[in-house]
Backbone as CSV, one residue per row, in Angstrom:
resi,resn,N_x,N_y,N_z,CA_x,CA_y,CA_z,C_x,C_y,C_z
1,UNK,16.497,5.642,-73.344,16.123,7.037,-73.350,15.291,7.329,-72.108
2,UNK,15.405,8.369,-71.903,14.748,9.255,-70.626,15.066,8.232,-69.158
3,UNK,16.539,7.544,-69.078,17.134,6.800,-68.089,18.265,8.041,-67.137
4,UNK,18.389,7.810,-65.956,19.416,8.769,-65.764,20.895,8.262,-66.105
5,UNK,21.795,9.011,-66.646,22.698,8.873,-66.820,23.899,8.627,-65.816
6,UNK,24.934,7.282,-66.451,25.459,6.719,-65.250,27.042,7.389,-65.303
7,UNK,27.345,7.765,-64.107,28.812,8.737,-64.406,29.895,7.512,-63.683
8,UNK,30.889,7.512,-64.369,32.138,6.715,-64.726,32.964,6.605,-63.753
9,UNK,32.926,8.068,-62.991,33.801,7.882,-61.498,32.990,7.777,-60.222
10,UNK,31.834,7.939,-60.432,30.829,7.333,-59.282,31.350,6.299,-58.767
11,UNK,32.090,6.183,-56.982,32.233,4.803,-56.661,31.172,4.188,-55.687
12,UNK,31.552,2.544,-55.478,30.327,2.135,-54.531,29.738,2.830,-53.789
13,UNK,30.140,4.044,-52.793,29.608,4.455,-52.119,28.937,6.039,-52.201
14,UNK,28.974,5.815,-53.735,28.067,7.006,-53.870,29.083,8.184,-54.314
15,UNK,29.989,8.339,-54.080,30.954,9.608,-54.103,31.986,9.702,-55.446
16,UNK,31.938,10.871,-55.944,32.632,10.970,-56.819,34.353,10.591,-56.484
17,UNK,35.349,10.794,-57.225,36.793,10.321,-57.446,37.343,12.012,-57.002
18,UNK,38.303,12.557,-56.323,38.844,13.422,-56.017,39.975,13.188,-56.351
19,UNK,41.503,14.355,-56.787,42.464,14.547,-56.560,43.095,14.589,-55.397
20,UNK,43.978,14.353,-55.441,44.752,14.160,-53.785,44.807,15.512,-53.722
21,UNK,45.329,15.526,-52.205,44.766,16.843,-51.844,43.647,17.610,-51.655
22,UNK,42.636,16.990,-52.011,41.426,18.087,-52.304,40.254,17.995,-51.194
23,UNK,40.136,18.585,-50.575,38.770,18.019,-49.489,37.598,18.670,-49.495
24,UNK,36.676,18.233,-49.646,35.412,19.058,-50.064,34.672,18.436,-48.702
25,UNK,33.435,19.346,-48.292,32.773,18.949,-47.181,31.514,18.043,-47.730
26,UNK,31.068,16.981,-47.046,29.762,16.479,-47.409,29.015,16.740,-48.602
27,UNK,28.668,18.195,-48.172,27.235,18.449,-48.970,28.009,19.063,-50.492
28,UNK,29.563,19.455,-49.920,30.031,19.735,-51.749,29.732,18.448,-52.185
29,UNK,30.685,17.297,-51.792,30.401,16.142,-52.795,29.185,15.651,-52.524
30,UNK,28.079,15.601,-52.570,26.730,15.371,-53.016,26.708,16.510,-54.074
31,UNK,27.080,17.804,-54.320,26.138,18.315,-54.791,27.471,18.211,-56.361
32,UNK,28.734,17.701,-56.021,29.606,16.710,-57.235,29.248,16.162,-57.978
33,UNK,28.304,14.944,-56.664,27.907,14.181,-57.094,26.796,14.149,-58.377
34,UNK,25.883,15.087,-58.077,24.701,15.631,-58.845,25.363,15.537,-60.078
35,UNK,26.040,17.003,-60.072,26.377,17.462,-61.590,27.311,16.477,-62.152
36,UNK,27.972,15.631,-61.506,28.376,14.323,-62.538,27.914,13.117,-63.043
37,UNK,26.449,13.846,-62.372,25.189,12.609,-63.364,24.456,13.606,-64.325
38,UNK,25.207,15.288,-63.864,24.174,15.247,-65.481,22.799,15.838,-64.935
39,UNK,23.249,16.114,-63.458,21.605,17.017,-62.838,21.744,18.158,-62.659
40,UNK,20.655,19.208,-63.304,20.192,20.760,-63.204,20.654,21.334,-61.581
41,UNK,21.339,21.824,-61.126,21.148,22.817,-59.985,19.661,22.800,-59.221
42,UNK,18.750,23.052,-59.598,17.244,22.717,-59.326,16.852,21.564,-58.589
43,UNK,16.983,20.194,-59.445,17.198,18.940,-59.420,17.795,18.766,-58.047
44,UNK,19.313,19.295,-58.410,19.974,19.180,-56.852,19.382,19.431,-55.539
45,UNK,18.911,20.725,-56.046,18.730,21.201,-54.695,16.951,20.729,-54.261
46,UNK,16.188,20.174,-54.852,15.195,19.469,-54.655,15.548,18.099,-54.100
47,UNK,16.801,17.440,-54.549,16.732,16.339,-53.930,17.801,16.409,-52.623
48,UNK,18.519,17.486,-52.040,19.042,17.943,-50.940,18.305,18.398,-50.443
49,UNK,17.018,19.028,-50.871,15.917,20.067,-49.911,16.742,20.961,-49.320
50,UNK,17.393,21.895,-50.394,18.311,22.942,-50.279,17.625,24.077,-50.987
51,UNK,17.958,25.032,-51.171,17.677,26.202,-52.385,18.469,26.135,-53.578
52,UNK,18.462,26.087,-54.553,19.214,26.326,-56.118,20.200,27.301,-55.557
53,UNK,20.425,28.520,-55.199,21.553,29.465,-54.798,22.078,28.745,-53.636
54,UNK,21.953,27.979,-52.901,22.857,27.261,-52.072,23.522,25.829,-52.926
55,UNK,22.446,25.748,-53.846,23.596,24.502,-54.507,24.742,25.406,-55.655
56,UNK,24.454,26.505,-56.246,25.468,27.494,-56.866,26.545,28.235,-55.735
57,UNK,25.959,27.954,-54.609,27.528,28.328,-53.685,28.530,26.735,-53.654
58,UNK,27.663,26.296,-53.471,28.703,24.803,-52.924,29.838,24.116,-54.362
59,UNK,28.539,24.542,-55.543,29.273,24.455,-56.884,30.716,25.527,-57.158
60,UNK,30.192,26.517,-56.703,31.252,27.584,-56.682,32.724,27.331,-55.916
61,UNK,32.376,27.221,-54.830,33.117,26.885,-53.942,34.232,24.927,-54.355
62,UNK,33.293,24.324,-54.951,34.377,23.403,-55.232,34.936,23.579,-56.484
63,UNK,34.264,24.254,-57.396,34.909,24.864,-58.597,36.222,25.393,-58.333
64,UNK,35.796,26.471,-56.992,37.641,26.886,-56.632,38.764,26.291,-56.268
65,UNK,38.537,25.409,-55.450,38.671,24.246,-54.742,39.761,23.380,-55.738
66,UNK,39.050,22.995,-56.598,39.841,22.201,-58.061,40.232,23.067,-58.793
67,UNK,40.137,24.206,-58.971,40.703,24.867,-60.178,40.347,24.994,-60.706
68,UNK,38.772,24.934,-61.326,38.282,24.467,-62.319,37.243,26.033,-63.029
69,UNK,36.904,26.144,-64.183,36.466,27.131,-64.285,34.812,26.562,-65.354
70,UNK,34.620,25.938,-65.630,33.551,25.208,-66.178,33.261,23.734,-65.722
71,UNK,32.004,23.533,-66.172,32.067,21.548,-65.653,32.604,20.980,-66.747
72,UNK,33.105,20.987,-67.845,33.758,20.038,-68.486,35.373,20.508,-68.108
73,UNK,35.413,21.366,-67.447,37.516,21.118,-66.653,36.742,20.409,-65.485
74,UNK,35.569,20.780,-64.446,35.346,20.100,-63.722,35.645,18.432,-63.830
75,UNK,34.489,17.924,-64.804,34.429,16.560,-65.247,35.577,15.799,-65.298
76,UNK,36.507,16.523,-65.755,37.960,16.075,-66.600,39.309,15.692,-65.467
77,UNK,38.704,17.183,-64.913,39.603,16.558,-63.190,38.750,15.408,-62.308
78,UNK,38.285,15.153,-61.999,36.771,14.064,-61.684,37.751,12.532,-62.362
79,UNK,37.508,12.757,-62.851,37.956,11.390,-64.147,38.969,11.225,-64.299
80,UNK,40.034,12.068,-64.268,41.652,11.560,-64.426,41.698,11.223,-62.879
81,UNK,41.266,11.778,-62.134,42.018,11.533,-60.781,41.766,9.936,-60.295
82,UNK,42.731,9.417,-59.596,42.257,8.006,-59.031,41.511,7.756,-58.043
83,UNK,40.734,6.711,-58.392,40.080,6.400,-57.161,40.393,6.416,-55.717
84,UNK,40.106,6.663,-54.731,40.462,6.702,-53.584,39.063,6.081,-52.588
85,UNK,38.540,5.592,-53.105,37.868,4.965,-52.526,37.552,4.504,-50.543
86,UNK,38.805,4.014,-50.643,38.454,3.415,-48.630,39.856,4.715,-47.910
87,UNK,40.264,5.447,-49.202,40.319,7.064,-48.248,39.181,7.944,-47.748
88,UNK,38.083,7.598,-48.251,37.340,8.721,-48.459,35.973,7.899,-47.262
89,UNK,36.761,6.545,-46.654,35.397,6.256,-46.003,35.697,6.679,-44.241
């Protein structure tokens, strides 16, 4: 209890699992990354030293990106998709 929670498609290098096709810039997947551990917008943007409305654009923006219209379609695309790992380095 009160551990952070460990997300499933997190690979070695920190980055979430994408669909082919999909390219998000840097700071989207960090801020992926966040909300697929389960961190507040706030959170995010404290540990980017961003503003909360700049981490709700970047969220927005990959929301469109995938298709996605909530974080659990988010999550779901996240997780089915395969690893791509030493594409993404």
């Amino acid at each position: 209890m009160g551990e952070e929670p460990e997300a499933a498609d997190i690979d070695a290098a920190g980055t979430a699992s994408l669909p082919a096709g999909v390219s998000l810039t840097p700071r989207e997947s960090q801020v992926l990354d966040g909300i697929m551990l389960g961190k507040l917008n706030k959170v995010i943007a404290s540990e980017l030293s961003i503003s909360p409305k700049t981490v709700e654009l970047h969220r927005s923006n990959l929301m469109a990106k995938l298709r996605v219209h909530n974080v659990v379609e988010l999550a779901r695309v996240v997780l089915d998709a395969p690893p791509e790992f030493e594409a993404r380095l």
